[in-house]
Each structure stands twice: as C-alpha cells, then as structure tokens.
C-alpha positions as CSV (number, residue, x, y, z in Angstrom):
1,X,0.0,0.0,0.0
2,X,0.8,3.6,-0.6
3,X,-0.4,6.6,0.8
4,X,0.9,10.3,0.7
5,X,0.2,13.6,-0.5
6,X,2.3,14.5,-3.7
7,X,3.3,18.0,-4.5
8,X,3.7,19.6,-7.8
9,X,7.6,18.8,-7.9
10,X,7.1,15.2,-6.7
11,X,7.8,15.6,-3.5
12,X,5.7,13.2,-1.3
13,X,3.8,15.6,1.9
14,X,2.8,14.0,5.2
15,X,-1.7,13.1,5.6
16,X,-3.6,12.9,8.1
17,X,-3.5,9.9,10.5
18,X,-0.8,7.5,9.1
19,X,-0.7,5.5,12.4
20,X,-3.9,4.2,12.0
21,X,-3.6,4.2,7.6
22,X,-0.9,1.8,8.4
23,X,-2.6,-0.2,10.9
24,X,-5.2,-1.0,8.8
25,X,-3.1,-2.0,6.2
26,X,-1.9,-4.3,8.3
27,X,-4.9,-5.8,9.2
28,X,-6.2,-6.0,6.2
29,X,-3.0,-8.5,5.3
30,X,-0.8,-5.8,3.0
31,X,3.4,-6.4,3.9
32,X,4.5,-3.2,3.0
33,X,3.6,0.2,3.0
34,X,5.0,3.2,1.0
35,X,4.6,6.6,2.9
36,X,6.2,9.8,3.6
37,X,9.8,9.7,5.2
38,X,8.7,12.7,7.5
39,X,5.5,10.6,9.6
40,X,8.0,7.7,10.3
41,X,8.5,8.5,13.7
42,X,4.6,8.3,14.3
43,X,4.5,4.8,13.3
44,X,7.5,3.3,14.3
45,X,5.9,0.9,17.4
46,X,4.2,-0.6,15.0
47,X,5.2,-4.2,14.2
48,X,4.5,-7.2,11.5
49,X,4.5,-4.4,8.4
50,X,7.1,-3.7,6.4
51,X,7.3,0.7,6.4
52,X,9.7,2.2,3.7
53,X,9.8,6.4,3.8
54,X,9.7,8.0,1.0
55,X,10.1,11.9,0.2
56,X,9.9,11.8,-3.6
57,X,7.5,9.7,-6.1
58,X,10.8,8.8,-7.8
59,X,11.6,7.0,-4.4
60,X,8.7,5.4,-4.3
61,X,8.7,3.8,-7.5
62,X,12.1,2.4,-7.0
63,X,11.2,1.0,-4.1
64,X,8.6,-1.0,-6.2
C-alpha cells in the first residue's frame, strides 16, 4: 500500500493519520507500506509491516 500527499515537484507531503492508515493496512494482510519519510516517527511501534519512507515519487517507484 501507498499513501501520501504528492506536491507539484514530486515531492511526497505528510496526511492525516498515518498510524492508523498503516494499521489498517496491516490488518487488512498488506506487507509493505509506502509513505512519507517525514511521519516515520509516528509509526515506528508498529510491528509485522514492512514501512519504507519516502520523500519523492521517484523514491517510491524504485522502491517498487
């Protein structure tokens, strides 16, 4: 999964509530989820999901 606000130069923006966007994920059996290197921190008790940061699109396509 991927989630993240993308500005006009590609960089990838912090959204709301990404604790719970990855939970979800989670629970909903995903193994990975893309998001915005800057909201790390808010998720980084969470276990049994892969999380790569990202602060441009081009990083998250080559993380694909």
């Amino acid at each position: 999964i991927v989630f993240g606000e993308v500005g006009l130069s590609g960089e990838v923006r912090a959204v709301n509530m990404p604790e719970q966007r990855v939970q979800e994920a989670k629970k909903l059996g995903f193994e990975t989820v893309i998001m915005p290197k800057v909201s790390l921190k808010a998720v980084e008790k969470i276990k049994g999901i892969r999380i790569v940061g990202v602060q441009t699109v081009k990083d998250a396509v080559n993380c694909i």
